[in-house]
Each structure stands twice: as structure tokens, then as C-alpha cells.
N, C-alpha and C positions, 0 to 999 in steps of 0.2 A: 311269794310270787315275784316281789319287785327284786330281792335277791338275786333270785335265778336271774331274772331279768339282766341286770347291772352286771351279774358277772360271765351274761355270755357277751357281751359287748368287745370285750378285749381277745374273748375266746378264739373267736372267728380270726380277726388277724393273725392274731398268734398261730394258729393251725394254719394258716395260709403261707407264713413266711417261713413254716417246718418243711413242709411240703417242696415248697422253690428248694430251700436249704438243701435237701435231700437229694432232688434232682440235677440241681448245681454244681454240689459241691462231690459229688459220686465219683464222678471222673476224674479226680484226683488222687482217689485210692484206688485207682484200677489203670492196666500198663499204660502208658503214655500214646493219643491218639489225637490228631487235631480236632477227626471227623468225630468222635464221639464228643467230645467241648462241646462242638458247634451244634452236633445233634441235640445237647441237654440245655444247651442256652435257646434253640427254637422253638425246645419241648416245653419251658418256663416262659417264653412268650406268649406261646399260647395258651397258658395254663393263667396268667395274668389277665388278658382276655377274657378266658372263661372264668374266673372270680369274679371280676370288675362289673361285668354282665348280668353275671348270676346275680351279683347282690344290689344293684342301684341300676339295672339294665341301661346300661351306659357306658362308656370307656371314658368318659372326663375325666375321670379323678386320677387316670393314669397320665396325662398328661397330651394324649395324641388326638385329643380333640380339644381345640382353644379357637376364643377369638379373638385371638391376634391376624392382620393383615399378612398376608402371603408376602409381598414384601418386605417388610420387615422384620418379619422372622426369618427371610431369608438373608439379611444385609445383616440383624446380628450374630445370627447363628456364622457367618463367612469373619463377621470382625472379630468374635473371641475365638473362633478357631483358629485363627490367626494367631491372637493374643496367647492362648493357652499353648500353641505349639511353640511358640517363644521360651516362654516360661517351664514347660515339661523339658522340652530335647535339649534348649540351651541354657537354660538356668538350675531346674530342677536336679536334671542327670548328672552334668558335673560335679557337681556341689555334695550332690551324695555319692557319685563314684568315687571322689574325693577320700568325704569322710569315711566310708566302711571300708575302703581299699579293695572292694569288687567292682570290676565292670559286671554292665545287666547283660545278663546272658540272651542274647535275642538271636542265637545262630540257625533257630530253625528258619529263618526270612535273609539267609546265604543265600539258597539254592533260588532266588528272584533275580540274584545280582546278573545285570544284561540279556535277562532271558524274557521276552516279550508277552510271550504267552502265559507263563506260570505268573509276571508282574499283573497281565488282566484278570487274571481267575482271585489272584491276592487281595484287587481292588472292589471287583463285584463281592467277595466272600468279607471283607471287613465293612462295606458298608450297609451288608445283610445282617452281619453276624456282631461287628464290633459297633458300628455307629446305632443299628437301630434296635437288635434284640437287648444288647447290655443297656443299653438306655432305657428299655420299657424295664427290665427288671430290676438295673437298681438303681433307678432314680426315680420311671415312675409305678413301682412297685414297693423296692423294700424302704426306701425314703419315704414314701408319701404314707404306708401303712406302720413303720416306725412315730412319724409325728404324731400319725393316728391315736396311737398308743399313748405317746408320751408327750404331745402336745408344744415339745421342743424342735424349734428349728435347728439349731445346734448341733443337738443328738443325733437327730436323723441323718442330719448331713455326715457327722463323726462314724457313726454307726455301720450307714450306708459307702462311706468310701473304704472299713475294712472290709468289708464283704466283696467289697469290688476288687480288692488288691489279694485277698484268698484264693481267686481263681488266677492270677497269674504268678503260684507259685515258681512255675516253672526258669522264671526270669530270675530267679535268686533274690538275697536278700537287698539289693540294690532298686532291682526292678520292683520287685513288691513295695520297697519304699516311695516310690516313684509314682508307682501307679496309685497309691493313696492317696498323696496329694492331691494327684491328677483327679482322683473320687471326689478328693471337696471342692476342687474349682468346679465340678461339672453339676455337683449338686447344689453349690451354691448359685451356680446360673440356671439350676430348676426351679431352686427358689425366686431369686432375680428376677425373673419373667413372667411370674404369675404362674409356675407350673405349666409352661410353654415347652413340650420334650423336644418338640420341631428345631427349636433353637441350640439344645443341646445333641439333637443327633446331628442336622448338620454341622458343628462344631466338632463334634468326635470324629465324623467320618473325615473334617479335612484335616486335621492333627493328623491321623492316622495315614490318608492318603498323602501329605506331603513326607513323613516317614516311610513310607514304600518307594516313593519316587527319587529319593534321596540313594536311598539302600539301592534302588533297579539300576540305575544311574552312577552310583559309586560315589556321589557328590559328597555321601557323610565321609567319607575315608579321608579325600580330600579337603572338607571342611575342619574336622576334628584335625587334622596333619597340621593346619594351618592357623589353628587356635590351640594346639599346644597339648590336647589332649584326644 
């Protein structure tokens, strides 16, 4: 009986990160679609939810319940997103557009450049879809049910930024390498926080919105022109 016991412990996780996997990772073998992405990243949110729930009827352990001060996880989720958009757009990108001799392929966020409308729908849509559903699934999903397992901070953080960089094949091998990184700063500041996700979705969604604002604006053309790359 204690067998059984001891070895459905890791079970349940495991059958749980299949499932995400499944859901996730589908739309990438099927023709290329924003709206299906974004339909299979809502569908994993809330599928995150309904485990969290089911098993410890609570959402804490996902991260989106902390007590942490509403200000201050608003002041640091605004400073490393700051800090991390630094570090991804002008340090990270280069450095590896450099080394592999690809630029990241991001032409499908062209059709934004100067056009007002499509830049709002981009921004409501990434910090639905990119700041807060990627956050619940893989920081406070497949990171925090990895440690689970493996009881490594490390791992999980390692673990959890490929899985994060699998879904944006589409960026090429520049971008995927990019976005990995960009996995362990983001998981490292899930860990950094106490498991605070607030902290890291605000930080993702202003990376993210200061790169759309750049692109709507043309300022990255002009930036990059003027640093040489």
C-alpha cells in the first residue's frame, strides 16, 4: 500500500505536465495560426487552474495568489521589466544575432508598423495571452510542478525556459535562443519573489509592450540604424 502510495505522488504531476504538453505544444505541428497559439495557451490556463484547484483547492501554488503588497509588486514587476527588456532586446539579441548569423524572425508584428488599431489589439492580446496566460503555465505551472518533482531550483528554471522557447519556434533559431534566456530571467524572478507570478507578468507584459511600441513607432529601425546593427 505505501508503494502505491509513494509512486502516485510524482504520478499526478507528471500526467499533468503531459496534458499542458499536449495542448501546447499541438499547434506547432498544425499549419501556422496566431489564433489557434493563443486558443491552446487559454486552453492551458485554464486547465492549470482546474488542477491547482482540483488538487489543494487553491490557486497559490500557481503563483497568482501571494502576499505580497500591491505596491510592490507593482514597482518591482515595472523595475525588471525594465531591466529585462534591456537585457533581451539590447543585449541578448545582438549578441546572438551576432553569433548564429540569423536575425529573429519577428515579421509577423510588420503589419503593426504605424497602424493604431492593429498596435491596440497587439497590446490587449499580448498582455492576455503573452504577459499573463505564459506566466501561469510556465512559470507558475511547469516550473513550480518540475521543482515539485525534482526538488531543484535550477532544473526547473532550466527546464521550464526550454519549454518556454519550444513555442516560439517560429522566430527561428535566434529567436528561440533568445527566448530561453529570456525563460530563465523570468523564472528566476519567480523564484526571486517568493513565487510572486504578479511580479513576473507585469514584467513580461512591459518587455513585451515596450517592443510593440518600438515596432508601431519604427523607433527599433531607427534605433538598431544607429547602433550599427
Amino acid at each position: 500500500m505505501s508503494s502505491s502510495l509513494a509512486l502516485s505522488k510524482p504520478t499526478k504531476p507528471l500526467l499533468q505536465l503531459a496534458i499542458i504538453a499536449i495542448v501546447i505544444y499541438l499547434p506547432q505541428f498544425l499549419p501556422p495560426g496566431m489564433w489557434l497559439s493563443i486558443g491552446s495557451l487559454v486552453i492551458c490556463t485554464l486547465a492549470v487552474f482546474f488542477f491547482a484547484w482540483n488538487d489543494e483547492k487553491s490557486l497559490k501554488r500557481t503563483g497568482v495568489i501571494n502576499a505580497g503588497s500591491f505596491l510592490s509588486t507593482l514597482l518591482l514587476g515595472i523595475l525588471y521589466g525594465v531591466i529585462f527588456w534591456v537585457l533581451i532586446d539590447w543585449v541578448f539579441t545582438p549578441f546572438i544575432e551576432k553569433l548564429t548569423g540569423q536575425v529573429t524572425d519577428l515579421t509577423r508584428f510588420d503589419k503593426l508598423r504605424g497602424d493604431t488599431k492593429v498596435f491596440a489589439r497587439m497590446m490587449l492580446s499580448i498582455w492576455i495571452t503573452a504577459a499573463f496566460c505564459e506566466e501561469v503555465v510556465f512559470r507558475g505551472f511547469i516550473l513550480e510542478r518540475i521543482k515539485v518533482l525534482t526538488g531543484k531550483n535550477w532544473l526547473a528554471i532550466l527546464l521550464s525556459a526550454v519549454a518556454f522557447a519550444l513555442i516560439h519556434l517560429y522566430q527561428g533559431p535566434s529567436g528561440i535562443t533568445i527566448t530561453f534566456l529570456a525563460g530563465i530571467l523570468f523564472g528566476w524572478l519567480f523564484i526571486r519573489t517568493g513565487y510572486n507570478l504578479w511580479v513576473c507578468i507585469i514584467a513580461h507584459g512591459l518587455v513585451d509592450s515596450l517592443f510593440l511600441f518600438l515596432v508601431y513607432s519604427n523607433l527599433d529601425l531607427k534605433l538598431k540604424a544607429l547602433l550599427g546593427w
